[in-house]
ZAMARGU-4260 file (C-alpha; in steps of 0.2 Angstrom, whole numbers, plus 5000, padded with zeros to 4 digits):
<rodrens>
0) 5000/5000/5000 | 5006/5017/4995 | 5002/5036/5003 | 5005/5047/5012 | 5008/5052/5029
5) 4999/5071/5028 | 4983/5062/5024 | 4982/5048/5035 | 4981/5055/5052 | 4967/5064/5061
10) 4977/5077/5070 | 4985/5092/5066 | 5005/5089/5070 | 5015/5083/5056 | 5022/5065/5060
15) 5041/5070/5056 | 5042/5081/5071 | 5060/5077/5071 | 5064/5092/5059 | 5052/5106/5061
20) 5045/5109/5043 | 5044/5128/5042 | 5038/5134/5024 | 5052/5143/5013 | 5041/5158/5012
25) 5045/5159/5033 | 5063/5160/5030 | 5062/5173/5015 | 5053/5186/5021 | 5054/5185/5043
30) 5038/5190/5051 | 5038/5177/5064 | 5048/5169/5076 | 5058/5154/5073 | 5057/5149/5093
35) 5055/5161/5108 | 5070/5155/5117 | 5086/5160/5120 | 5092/5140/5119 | 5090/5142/5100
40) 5104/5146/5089 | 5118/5152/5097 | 5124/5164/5082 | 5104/5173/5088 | 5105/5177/5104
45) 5089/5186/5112 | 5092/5203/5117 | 5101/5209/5136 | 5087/5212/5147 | 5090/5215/5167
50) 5072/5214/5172 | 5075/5195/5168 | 5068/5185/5184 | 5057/5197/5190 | 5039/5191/5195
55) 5026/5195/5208 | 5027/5179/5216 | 5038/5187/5228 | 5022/5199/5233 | 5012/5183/5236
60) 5009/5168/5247 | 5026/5162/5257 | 5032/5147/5248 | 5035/5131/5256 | 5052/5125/5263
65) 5060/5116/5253 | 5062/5096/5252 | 5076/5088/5258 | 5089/5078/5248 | 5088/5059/5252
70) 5101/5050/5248 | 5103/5041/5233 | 5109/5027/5239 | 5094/5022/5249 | 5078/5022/5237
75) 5062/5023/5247 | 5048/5017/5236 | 5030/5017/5239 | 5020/5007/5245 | 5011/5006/5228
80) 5011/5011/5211 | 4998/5021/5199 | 4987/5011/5189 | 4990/5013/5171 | 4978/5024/5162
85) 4965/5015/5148 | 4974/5014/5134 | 4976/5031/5123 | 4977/5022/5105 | 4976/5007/5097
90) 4995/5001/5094 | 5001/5003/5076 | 5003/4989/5067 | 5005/4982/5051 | 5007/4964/5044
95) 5014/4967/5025 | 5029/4979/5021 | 5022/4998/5016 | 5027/5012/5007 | 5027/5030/5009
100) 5032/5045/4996 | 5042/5059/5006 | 5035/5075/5008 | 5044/5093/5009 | 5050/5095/5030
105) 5054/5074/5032 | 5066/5066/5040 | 5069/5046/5038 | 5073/5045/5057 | 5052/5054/5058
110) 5048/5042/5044 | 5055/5028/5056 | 5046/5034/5071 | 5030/5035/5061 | 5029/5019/5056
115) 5037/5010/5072 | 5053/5003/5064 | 5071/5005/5066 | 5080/5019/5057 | 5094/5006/5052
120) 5080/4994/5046 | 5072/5007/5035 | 5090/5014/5029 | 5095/4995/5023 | 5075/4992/5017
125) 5079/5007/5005 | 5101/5003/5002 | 5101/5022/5008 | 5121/5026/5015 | 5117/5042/5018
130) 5102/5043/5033 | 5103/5063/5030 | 5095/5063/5012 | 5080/5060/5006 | 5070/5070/4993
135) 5051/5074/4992 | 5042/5062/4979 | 5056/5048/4985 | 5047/5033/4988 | 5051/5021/5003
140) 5049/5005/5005 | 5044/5001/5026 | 5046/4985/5032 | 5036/4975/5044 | 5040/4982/5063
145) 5046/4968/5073 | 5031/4962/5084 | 5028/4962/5102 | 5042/4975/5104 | 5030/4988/5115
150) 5039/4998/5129 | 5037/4999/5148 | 5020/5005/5154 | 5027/5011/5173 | 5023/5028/5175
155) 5035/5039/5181 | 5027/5055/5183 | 5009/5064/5183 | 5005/5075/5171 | 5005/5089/5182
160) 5022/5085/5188 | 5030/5088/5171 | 5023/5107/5166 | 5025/5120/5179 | 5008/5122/5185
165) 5000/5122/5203 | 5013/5108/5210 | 5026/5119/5207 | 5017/5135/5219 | 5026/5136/5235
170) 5041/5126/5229 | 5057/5136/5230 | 5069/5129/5217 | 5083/5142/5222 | 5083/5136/5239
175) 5084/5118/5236 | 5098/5119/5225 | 5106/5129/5237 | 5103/5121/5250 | 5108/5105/5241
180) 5124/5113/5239 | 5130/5102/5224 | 5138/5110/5210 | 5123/5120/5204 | 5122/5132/5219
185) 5140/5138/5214 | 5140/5141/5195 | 5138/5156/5184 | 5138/5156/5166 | 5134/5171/5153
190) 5118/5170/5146 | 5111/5186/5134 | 5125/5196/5137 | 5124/5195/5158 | 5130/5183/5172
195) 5117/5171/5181 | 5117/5160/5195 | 5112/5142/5191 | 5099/5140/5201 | 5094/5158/5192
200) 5094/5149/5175 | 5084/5131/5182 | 5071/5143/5184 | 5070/5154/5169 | 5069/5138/5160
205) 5057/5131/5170 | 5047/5148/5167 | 5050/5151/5148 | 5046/5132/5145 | 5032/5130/5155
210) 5041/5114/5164 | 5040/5109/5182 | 5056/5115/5190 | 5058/5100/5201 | 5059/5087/5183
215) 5072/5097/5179 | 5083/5098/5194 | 5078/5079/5193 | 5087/5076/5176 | 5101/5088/5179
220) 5106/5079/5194 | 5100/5061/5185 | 5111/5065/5171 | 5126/5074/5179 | 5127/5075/5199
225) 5125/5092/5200 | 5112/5097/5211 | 5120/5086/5225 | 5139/5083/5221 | 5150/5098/5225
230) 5162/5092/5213 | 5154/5081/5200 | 5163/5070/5183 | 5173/5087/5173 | 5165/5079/5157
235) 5149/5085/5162 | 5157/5104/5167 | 5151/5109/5148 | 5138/5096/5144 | 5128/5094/5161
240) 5115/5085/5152 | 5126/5076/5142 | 5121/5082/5125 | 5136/5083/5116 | 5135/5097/5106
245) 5144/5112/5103 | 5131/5124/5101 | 5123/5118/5115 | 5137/5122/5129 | 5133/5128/5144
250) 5119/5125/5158 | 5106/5138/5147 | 5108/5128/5133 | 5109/5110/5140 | 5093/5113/5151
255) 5083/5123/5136 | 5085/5107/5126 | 5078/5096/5140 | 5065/5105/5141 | 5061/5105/5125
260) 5063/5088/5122 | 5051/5082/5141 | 5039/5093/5129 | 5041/5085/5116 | 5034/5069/5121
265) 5022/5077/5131 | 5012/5086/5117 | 5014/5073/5105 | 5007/5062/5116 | 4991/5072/5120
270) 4987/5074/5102 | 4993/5054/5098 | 5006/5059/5085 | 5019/5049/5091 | 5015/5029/5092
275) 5036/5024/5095 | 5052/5030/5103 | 5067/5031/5092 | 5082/5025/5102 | 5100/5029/5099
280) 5108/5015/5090 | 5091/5016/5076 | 5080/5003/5083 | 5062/5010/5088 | 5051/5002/5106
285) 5031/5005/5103 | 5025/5017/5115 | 5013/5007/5128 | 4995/5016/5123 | 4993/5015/5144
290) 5006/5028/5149 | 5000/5044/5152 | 5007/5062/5142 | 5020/5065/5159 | 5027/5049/5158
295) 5029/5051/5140 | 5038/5066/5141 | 5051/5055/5151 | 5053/5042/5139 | 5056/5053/5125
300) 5069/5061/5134 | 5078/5045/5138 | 5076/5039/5122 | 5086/5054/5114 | 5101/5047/5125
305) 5099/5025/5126 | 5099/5010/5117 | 5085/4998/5122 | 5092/4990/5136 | 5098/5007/5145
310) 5081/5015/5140 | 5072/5000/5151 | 5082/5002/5165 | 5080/5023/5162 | 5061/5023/5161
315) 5059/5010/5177 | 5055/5010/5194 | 5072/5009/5198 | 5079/5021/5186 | 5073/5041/5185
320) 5059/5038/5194 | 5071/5029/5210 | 5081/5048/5208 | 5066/5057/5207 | 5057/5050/5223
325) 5072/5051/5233 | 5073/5071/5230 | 5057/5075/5230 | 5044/5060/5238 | 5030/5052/5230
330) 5026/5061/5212 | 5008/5056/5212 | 5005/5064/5230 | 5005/5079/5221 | 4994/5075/5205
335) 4979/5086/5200 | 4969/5075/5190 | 4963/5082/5175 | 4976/5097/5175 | 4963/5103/5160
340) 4945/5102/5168 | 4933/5094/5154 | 4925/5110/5155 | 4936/5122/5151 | 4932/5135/5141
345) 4942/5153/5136 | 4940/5169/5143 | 4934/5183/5133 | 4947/5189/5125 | 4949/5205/5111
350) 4964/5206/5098 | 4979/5212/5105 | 4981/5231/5098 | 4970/5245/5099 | 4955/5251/5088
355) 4960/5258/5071 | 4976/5249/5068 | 4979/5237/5053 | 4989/5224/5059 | 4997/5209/5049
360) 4990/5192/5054 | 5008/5184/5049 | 5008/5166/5061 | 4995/5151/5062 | 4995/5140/5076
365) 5014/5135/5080 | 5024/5131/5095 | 5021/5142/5110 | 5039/5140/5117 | 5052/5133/5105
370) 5046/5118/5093 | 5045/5105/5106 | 5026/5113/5113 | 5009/5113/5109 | 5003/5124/5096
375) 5000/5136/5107 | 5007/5153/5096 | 4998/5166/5085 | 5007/5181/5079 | 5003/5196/5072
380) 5014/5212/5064 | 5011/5229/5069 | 5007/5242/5056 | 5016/5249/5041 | 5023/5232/5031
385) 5042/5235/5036 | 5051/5219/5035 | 5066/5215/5049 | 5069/5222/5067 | 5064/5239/5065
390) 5058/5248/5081 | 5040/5249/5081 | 5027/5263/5090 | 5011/5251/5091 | 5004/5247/5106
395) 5002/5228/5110 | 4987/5229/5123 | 4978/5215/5134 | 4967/5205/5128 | 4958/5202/5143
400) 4960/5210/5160 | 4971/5203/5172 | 4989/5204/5184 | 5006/5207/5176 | 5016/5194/5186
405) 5034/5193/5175 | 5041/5203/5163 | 5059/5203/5155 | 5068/5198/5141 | 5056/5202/5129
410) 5042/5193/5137 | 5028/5198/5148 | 5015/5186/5156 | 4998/5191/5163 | 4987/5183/5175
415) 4969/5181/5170 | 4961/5169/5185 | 4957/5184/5196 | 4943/5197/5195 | 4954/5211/5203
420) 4971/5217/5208 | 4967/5213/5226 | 4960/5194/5223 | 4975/5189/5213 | 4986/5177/5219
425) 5000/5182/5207 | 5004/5164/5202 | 5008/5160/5183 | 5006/5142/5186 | 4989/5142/5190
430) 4973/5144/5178 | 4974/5157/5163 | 4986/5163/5158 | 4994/5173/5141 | 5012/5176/5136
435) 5015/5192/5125 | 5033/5190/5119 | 5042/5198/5109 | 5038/5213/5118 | 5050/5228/5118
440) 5058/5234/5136 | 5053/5253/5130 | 5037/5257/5139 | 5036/5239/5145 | 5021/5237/5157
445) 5030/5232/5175 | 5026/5217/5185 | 5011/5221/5200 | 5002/5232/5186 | 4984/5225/5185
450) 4980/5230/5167 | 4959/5231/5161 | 4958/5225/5144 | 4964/5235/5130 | 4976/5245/5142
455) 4993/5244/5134 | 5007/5232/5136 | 5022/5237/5128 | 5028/5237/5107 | 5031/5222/5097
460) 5049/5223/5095 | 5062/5208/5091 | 5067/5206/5110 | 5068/5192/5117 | 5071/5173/5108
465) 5077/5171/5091 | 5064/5182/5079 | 5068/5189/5061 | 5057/5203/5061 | 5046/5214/5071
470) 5030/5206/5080 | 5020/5197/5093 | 5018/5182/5097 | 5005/5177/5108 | 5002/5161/5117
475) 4990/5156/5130 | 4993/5142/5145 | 4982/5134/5158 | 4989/5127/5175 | 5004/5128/5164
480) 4998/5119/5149 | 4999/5126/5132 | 4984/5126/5126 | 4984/5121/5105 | 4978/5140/5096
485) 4966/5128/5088 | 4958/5111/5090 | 4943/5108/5104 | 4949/5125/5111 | 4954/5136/5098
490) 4961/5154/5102 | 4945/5167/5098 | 4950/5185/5098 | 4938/5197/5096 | 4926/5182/5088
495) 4939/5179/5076 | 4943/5159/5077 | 4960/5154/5076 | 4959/5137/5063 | 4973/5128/5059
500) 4977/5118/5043 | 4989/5105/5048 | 5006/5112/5044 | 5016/5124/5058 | 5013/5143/5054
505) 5000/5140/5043 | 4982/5143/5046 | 4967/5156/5048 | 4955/5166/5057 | 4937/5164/5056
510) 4925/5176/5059 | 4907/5178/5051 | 4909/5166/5034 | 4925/5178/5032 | 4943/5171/5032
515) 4960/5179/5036 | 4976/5170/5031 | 4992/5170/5040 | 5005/5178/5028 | 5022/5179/5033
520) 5023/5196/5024 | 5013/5213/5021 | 4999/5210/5012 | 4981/5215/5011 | 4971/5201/5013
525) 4979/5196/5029 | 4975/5214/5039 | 4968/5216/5053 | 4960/5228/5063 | 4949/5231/5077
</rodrens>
């Protein structure tokens, strides 16, 4: 059987997630952001900004002390374990070999995880020597997966344990490290331009990535020693996570990746675009439809580092999950279960500038942080059609009312489950919430400020990430989730409906029988205006 991947799944990601496919009309002309996130490319850095770490949390509720190390020599598991959830999907299959005809953004080793086959299988399949190069309309021959090979379905973590969402309130990441006193507490490296603390960077990248803080201090020390070992292996001073390379030296960098990559797994498990884990020496392992999205973000991790029989022991009882107990207790003590309520719905919310200006609708439903989370993004271009960084005197205002609670480095987050400055409770991993990145330091709203809808934030700028051109990019997130701009919850603004079409970037808003296309140019079908 021949056809194609595009048309035989449901949902909206692309199957080769491996490589990001972003159209080559993106890259010639610049109005939206490749990632917002310093971790990128290390040619792009995002722009120096001093108001980095600053949030309202401070102004709110004490946090709690801190856990204690335990030892990792002396595990202490629970008494029980969680019972696997019904399963997600039925288990791909198939009995005869397959074909597929690449399409323009694949990869072979996506292609492999597709289908559930080794990479080295489908390379010898196809007598391909070089795994980098395939072409669109190439055909490829897939062979039969080998059966029975399904992966563990232990689950290591909740969901709400993996994104930074109302677990991580009242845990104080800075202090455990600290008080940890490994190697972590003592380091500094440069990151846009200034020096931070690690502990400072754990938790901008717990922040920018919308990923529990304590997962990460949990790999880092996994992976390295550094959270408790004062003076831990010097191959890992560089490469603390162990991803060796050069462009991704550094704590920044190493931590940004994981993140990334925990998302990864996470979001392509909620959608069910990914049905295997790729492993390092080419074979694939079926992911165990009874796993749940947390525990998927796990796995994928691990399986960016293992062969199969490391990947067992990584993904066990008695492998992350033993490290992670002994720092932090029990995971699933801490669960809220659903961390989306089945009723959810969106806040009213209006277009982000103010009435009268034509804005460029330049950015479909794409990553909200980096490539590795939900669709979460839209973005928009403020008035006149210049292309590049130019410095821009737009107002980017709220789209709904609520509390400023971070702001620096060209992003700004607001706060939308209060209904007043003096009811809020200043957290950002809890309920609504919207990022507004990009957004220039220059008359930047300041954290504490309790903004109505339609009050002014700041102007679209390139601050902030990697970003080839003036804009916004918005994004929205509940307990910490980002929440897809389209699917069962899609982003409306103003009444317009945010629609995706299936390809990152891509897509549309709906309002009244009348369509807006993103463009990533000037042009004046995809204006704007309020």
């Amino acid at each position: 059987m021949q056809y194609s991947m595009a048309h035989s799944k449901a949902h909206r990601h692309p199957p080769t997630f491996w490589v990001v496919f972003l159209p080559l009309f993106l890259v010639a002309v610049g109005t939206a952001c490749l990632r917002p996130g310093a971790g990128g490319t290390p040619d792009a850095p995002a722009a120096s900004d001093p108001g980095l770490v600053q949030t309202a949390l401070a102004h709110s509720a004490a946090p709690t002390q801190a856990e204690s190390l335990v030892p990792i020599s002396t595990p202490v598991l629970p008494q029980f374990t969680p019972t696997a959830d019904a399963p997600h999907f039925e288990p791909a299959q198939h009995s005869v070999e397959e074909q597929y005809t690449v399409q323009p953004g694949d990869s072979l080793a996506g292609i492999a995880q597709y289908f559930g086959v080794s990479l080295q299988g489908l390379a010898i399949a196809n007598q391909l020597s070089d795994l980098n190069v395939i072409s669109p309309g190439q055909v490829i021959r897939v062979p039969q997966p080998q059966a029975g090979d399904i992966g563990a379905a232990f689950k290591i973590l909740p969901d709400s344990e993996l994104v930074n969402g109302p677990g991580s309130v009242g845990f104080d990441a800075l202090a455990y490290a600290r008080a940890a006193g490994g190697f972590l507490a003592g380091y500094h490296e440069e990151v846009d331009g200034s020096q931070a603390a690690g502990p400072d960077i754990l938790l901008r990248v717990a922040q920018e990535y919308s990923v529990s803080p304590r997962l990460l201090l949990a790999v880092l020390e996994y992976r390295s020693g550094w959270v408790s070992r004062s003076n831990p292996d010097p191959a890992t001073k560089d490469y603390p996570i162990a991803n060796i390379e050069s462009w991704r030296k550094g704590l920044y960098r190493q931590l940004a990746w994981a993140a990334n990559q925990l998302n990864l797994g996470y979001y392509r498990w909620r959608v069910n675009a990914v049905k295997s884990w790729l492993l390092v020496d080419g074979s694939a392992v079926g992911v165990n439809p009874a796993i749940n999205a947390g525990t998927a973000g796990v796995q994928h991790l691990f399986s960016m580092f293992d062969n199969r029989d490391r990947w067992d022991a990584d993904v066990s009882d008695k492998g992350f999950y033993a490290k992670y107990m002994n720092m932090f207790g029990f995971p699933f003590s801490r669960a809220v279960d659903p961390i989306l309520p089945a009723e959810l719905k969106q806040p009213d919310m209006q277009l982000p500038f103010e009435p009268g200006a034509i804005w460029s609708f330049t950015g479909g439903p794409h990553g909200g942080w980096s490539d590795g989370s939900a669709w979460a993004a839209l973005d928009f271009a403020p008035p006149g059609g210049e292309r590049g960084c130019t410095e821009s005197d737009a107002w980017v205002v709220a789209v709904a009312s609520g509390l400023i609670v971070r702001a620096g480095n060209g992003a700004v987050v607001q706060d939308l489950d209060v209904s007043g400055p003096r009811s809020a409770d200043g957290y950002e991993q809890t309920g609504w919430t919207v990022l507004y990145m990009h957004t220039e330091s220059r008359d930047r709203v300041q954290v504490g400020a309790y903004l109505q809808a339609g009050e002014r934030i700041g102007h679209p700028s390139c601050e902030g990430g990697v970003s080839q051109a003036t804009h916004l990019h918005l994004a929205r997130r509940y307990n910490g989730e980002w929440i897809p701009a389209d699917q069962g919850l899609p982003f409306i603004l103003d009444g317009w409906v945010s629609r995706g079409t299936g390809q990152e970037y891509n897509g549309f808003l709906v309002k009244d029988g009348t369509e807006i296309e993103a463009w990533n140019a000037f042009r004046e079908e995809s204006t704007i205006s309020r």
